[in-house]
N, C-alpha and C positions, 0 to 999 in steps of 0.2 A: 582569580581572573574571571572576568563577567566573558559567558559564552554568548558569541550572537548569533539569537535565537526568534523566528518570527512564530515559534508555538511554545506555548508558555503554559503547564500547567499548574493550576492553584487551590491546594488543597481539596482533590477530587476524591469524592465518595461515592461510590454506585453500589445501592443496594437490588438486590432480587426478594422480590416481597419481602420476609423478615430476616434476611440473610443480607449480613455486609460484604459483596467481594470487592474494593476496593475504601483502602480505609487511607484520607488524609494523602492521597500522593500527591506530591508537589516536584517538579522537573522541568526545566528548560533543555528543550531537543535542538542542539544545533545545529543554523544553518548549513548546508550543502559539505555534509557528514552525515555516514554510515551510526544510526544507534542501535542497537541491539537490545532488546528488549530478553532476558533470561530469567528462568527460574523451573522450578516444580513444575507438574504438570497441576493444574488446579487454584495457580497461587493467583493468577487476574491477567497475564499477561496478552493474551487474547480478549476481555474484555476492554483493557484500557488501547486497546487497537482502534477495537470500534467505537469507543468514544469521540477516536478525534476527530475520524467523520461521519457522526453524527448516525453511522448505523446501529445506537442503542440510543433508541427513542424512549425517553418519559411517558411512562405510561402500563397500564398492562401487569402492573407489579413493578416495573421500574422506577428506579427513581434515583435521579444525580443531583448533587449539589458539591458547589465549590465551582471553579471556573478551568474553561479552556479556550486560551485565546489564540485566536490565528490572527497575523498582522494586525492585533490589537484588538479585534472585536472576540468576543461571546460567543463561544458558535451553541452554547445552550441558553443563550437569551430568547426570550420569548419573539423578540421582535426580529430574530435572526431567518434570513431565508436560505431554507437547509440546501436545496440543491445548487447555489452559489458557493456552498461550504463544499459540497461533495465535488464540484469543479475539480476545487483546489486537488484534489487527492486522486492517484491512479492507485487501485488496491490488486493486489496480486495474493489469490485465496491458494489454501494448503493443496486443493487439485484443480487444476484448472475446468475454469467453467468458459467454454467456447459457446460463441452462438450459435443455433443453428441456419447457418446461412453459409456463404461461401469465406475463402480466405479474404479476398479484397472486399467481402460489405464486412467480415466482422472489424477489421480496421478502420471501416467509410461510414462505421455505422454512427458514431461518437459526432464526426464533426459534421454527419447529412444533419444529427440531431440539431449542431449548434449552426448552423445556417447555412453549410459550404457546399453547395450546391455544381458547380461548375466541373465535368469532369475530369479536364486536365489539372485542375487542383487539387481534386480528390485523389487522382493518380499519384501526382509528388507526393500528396499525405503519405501514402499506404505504403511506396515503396520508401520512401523516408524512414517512418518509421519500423518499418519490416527489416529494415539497415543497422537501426540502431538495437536491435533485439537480434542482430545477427540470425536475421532469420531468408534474408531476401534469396541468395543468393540457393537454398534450398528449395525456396516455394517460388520462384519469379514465373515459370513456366506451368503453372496449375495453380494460378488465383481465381480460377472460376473453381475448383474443386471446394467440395464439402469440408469446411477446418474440420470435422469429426473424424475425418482420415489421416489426418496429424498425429504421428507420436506423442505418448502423453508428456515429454519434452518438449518437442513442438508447439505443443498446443499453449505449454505456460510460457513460452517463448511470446506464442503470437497476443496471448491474453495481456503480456506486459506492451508491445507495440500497442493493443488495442485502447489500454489505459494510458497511454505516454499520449497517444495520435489528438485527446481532448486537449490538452500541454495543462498537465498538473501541477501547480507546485512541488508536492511533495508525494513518494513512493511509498506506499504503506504493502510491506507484506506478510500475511502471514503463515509462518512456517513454507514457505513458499517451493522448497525443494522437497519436503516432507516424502513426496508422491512419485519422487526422479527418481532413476538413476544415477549412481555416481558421475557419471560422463556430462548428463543434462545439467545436473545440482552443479557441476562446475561449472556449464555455460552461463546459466542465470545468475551465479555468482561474481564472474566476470561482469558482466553486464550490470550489475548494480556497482559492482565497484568504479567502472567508466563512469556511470550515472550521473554519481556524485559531485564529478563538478558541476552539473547543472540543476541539481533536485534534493534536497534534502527527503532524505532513505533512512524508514522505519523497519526494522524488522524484525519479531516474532521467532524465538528459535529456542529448541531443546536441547540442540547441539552446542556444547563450549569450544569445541573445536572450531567449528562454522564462525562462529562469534570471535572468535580469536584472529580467524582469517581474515575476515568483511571487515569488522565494526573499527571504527574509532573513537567509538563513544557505549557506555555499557549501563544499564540500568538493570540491580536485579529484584526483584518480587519476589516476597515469601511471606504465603498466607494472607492477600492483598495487600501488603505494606509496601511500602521502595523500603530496602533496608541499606541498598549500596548504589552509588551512581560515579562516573565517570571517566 
């Protein structure tokens, strides 16, 4: 059965100067479903994260060849323009990285970039998305506080609003609970699993339990190969 899938990858190889860590993957990630990216610690699964959006750059000792296409285009085409690529993608890293600014800019800070100037539309942004990170109802009365003051749950809470508030295609995270608590690693799990009707959700995990939970889709890595998908 053909999965429908708007990131397609094709035969990707990403070498580190004379080191192969990704040899020949090939995978279609389907749309608006949880995939789960598993394996060893070492095996690529965190490199072919950052391929998709395009945070490993050619160059430097890098170097990828074979394709990854989002709605059809090349995002390693020479003529691709990367930060149109990175739109597409909200990434949720293993500890959260909050800005340093308050609650309501680190959510205002994404769409003052993309033009949204007006602050009663700023306002629906933040607590919109502060909502859907089940995070509102905690921070509505201290959005002028420092997000540094956030529980390190919190914080990956408000870092997924932050990356939703640009509206991405798709949820790339990884190992994303790594750094929680049990209590938090269940809220953000929720949360991805709602998601998913609206987003096609990558994510990065060492747990087969986790993956068991979340995913509906499973690819796993060993020694940079896919050796199992589905």
């Amino acid at each position: 059965m053909k999965i429908k899938s708007h990131i397609s990858i094709q035969n990707l190889n990403v070498y580190f100067s004379d080191q192969q860590i990704l040899k020949n993957v090939s995978l279609d990630i389907p749309d608006r479903k949880i995939t789960a990216l598993i394996g060893p610690s070492g095996c690529g699964k965190t490199t072919l994260l950052k391929s998709l959006n395009r945070l490993l750059e050619p160059g430097d000792g890098v170097r990828v060849t074979g394709k990854i296409l989002v709605d059809g285009e090349d995002i390693y085409s020479p003529t691709v323009e990367v930060t149109h690529i990175r739109k597409k993608m909200g990434l949720l890293s293993q500890k959260p990285q909050v800005l340093p600014m308050s609650i309501y800019d680190n959510i205002a800070y994404g769409p003052r970039i993309h033009g949204i100037k007006n602050k009663k539309k700023l306002d629906r942004v933040v607590e919109h998305y502060l909502q859907v990170a089940g995070l509102w109802d905690e921070v509505k009365d201290r959005l002028s506080a420092p997000a540094s003051r956030l529980s390190v749950g919190q914080q990956q809470r408000l870092c997924l609003a932050r990356g939703l508030a640009v509206e991405p295609e798709i949820i790339l995270g990884d190992e994303p609970t790594s750094a929680l608590d049990p209590q938090s690693s269940q809220h953000v799990e929720r949360r991805l699993i709602e998601l998913k009707s609206d987003y096609t959700v990558i994510v990065v995990t060492h747990i087969l339990r986790q993956a068991r939970r979340i995913a509906d889709y499973i690819g796993f890595l060993y020694l940079g190969e896919l050796v199992e998908h589905g």
